[in-house]
C-alpha positions in Angstrom: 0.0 0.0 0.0 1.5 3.6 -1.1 -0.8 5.1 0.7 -2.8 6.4 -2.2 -6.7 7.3 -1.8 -8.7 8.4 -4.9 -11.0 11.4 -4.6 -14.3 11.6 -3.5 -15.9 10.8 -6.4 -17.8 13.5 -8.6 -21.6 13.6 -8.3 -23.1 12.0 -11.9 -24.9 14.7 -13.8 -26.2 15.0 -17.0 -24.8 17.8 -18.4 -21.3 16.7 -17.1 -21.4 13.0 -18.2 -20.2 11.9 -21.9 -20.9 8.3 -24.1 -18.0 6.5 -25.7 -18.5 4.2 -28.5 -15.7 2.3 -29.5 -15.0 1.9 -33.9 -12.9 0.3 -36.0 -12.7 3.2 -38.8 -12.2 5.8 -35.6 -11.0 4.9 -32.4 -13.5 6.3 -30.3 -17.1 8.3 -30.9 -18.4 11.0 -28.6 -22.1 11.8 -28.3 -20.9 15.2 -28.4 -19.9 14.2 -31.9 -16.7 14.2 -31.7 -14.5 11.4 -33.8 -11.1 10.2 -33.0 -9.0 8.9 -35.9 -8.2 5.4 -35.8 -3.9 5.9 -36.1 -4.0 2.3 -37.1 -0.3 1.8 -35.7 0.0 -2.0 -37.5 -0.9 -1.4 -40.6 1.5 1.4 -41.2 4.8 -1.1 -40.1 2.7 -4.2 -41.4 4.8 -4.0 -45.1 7.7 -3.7 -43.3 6.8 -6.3 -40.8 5.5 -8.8 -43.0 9.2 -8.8 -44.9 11.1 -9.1 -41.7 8.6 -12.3 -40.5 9.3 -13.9 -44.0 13.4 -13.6 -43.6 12.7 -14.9 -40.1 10.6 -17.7 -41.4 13.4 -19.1 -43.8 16.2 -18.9 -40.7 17.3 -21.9 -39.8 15.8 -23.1 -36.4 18.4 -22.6 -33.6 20.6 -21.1 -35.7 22.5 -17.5 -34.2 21.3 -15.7 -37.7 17.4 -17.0 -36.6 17.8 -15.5 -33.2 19.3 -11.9 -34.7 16.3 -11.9 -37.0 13.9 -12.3 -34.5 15.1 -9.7 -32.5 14.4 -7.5 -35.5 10.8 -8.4 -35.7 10.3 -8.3 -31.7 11.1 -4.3 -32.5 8.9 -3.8 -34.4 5.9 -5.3 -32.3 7.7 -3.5 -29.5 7.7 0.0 -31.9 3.9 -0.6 -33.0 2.6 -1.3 -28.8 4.8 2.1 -27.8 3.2 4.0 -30.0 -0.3 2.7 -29.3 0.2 2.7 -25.7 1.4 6.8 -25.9 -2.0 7.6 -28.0 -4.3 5.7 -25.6 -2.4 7.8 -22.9 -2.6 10.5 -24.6 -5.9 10.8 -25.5 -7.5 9.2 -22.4 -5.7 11.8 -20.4 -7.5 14.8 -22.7 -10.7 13.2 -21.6 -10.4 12.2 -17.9 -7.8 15.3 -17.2 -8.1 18.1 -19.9 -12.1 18.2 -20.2 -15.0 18.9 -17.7 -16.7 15.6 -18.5 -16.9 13.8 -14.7 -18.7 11.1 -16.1 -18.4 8.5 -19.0 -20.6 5.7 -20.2 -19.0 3.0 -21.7 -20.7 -0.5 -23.3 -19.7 -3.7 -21.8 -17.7 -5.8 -24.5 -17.2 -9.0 -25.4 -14.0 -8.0 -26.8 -12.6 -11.3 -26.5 -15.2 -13.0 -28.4 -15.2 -10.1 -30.8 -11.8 -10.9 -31.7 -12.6 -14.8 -33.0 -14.1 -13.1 -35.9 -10.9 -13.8 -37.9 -12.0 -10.8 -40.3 -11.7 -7.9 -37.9 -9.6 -9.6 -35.3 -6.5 -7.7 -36.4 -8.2 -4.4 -36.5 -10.0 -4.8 -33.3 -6.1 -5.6 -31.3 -4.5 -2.5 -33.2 -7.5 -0.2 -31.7 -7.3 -2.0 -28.5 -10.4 -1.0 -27.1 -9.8 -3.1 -23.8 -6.2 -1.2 -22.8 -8.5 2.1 -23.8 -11.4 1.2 -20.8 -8.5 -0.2 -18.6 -6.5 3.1 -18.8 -9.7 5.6 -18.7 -11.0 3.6 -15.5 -7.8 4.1 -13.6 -7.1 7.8 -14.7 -10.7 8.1 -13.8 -10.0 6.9 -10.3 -7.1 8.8 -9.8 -9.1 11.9 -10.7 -12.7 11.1 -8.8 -14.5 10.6 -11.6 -17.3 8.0 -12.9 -17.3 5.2 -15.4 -20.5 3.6 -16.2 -21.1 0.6 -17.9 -23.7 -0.6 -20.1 -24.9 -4.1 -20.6 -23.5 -5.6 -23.8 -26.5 -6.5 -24.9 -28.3 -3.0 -25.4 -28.6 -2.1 -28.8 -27.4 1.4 -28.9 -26.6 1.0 -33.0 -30.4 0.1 -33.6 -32.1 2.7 -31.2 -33.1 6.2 -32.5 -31.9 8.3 -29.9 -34.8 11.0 -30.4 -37.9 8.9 -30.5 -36.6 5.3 -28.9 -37.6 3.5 -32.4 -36.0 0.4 -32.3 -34.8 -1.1 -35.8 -35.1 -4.8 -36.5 -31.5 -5.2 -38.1 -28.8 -3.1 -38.3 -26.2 -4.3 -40.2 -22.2 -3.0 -40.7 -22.6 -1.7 -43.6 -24.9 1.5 -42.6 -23.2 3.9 -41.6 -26.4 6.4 -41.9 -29.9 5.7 -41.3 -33.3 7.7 -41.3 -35.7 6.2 -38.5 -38.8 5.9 -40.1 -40.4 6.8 -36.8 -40.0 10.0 -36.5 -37.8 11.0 -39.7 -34.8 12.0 -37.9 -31.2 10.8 -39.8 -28.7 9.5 -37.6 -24.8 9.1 -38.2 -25.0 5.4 -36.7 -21.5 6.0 -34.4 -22.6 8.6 -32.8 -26.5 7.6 -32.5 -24.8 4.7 -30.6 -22.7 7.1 -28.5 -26.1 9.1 -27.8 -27.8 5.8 -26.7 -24.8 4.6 -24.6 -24.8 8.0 -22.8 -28.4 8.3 -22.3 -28.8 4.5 -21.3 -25.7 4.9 -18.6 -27.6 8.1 -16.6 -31.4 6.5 -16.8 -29.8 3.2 -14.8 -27.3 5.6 -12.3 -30.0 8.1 -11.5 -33.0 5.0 -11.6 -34.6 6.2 -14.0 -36.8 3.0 -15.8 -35.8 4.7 -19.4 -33.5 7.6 -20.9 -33.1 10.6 -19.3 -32.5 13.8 -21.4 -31.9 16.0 -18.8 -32.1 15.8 -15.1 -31.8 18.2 -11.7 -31.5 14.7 -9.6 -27.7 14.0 -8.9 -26.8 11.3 -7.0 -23.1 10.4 -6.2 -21.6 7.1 -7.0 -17.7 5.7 -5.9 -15.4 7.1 -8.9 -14.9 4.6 -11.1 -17.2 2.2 -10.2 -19.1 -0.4 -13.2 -23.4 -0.3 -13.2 -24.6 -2.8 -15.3 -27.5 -0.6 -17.5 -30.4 -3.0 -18.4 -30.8 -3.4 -21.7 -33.8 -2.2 -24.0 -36.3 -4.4 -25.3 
């Protein structure tokens, strides 16, 4: 023990509190709107990488050549996690340190089973949404602020954020969508992001559905994971 004891936490309110959807073509989406480049750290040294794992691959096994050649490709894996590691840092520090958000809503992902998908496993490692929610929990910690989770299973890409319309599919492909509700066109990111926000404050402030806006604030321990119930 160093002796070390977080903040008292911030008290959870609305118009301080921020949803994060995680993406593949950007790193992270805001329900403020905001989108964060994906840097995509592997596939800029993958060419070189790729050559460097095919010298090593025609080495012979045991051989002092073999064991100078993997050094070279252990570089640059240790170049590519470096660099990730300094964004994550760096941008998880601007949210948690730099903004006033004391809040953030987060979803609940199955990252691991996300990444059997042979298809986007790659992609899904490079952004490396699970050191992003590791790193924003503990920063958030440090600094007395919240981070709220929301069950995997709510359906934040299908939901229109205005009228609660709830689409039957919603596949990868659509990126923008009109909810034939009540005729409102969504960018589906940061719809999603909306959702995830609103979803996070209706289950901390027990409320049964979203919550737009609210004078109840209630404090919760800085850092701490509430399950949100998914939508039907």
């Amino acid at each position: 023990d160093d002796g070390f004891m977080s903040p008292i936490p911030e008290t959870i309110r609305p118009e301080k509190s921020i949803g994060i959807d995680l993406g593949l073509s950007h790193a992270f989406i805001l329900s403020s709107g905001y989108k964060e480049n994906n840097p995509r750290f592997l596939n800029s040294e993958l060419p070189k990488l790729r050559v460097e794992q095919k010298i090593l691959s025609r080495k012979k096994i045991g051989s002092s050549k073999r064991k100078k050649q993997k050094k070279k490709v252990a570089v640059i894996h240790e170049r590519i996690s470096q660099k990730r590691e300094a964004f994550l840092h760096e941008k998880t520090t601007e949210l948690v340190i730099k903004s006033q958000v004391t809040s953030f809503v987060v979803e609940d992902l199955n990252i691991k089973g996300m990444t059997k998908n042979r298809k986007l496993s790659r992609h899904i490692n490079d952004v490396s949404w699970g050191n992003f929610i590791r790193i924003l929990k503990y920063k958030s910690e440090w600094h007395g602020k919240n981070v709220i989770t929301v069950n995997r299973f709510f359906a934040s890409s299908k939901i229109c954020h205005s009228c609660h319309y709830k689409m039957d599919e919603m596949p990868l492909s659509i990126r923008y969508w009109l909810c034939p509700e009540c005729g409102k066109e969504h960018d589906r990111d940061i719809n999603a992001a909306i959702n995830i926000c609103h979803q996070g404050l209706a289950d901390s402030l027990g409320h049964s559905d979203y919550v737009k806006s609210s004078l109840v604030a209630i404090p919760v321990s800085a850092g701490a994971t509430t399950k949100a119930i998914g939508m039907s």
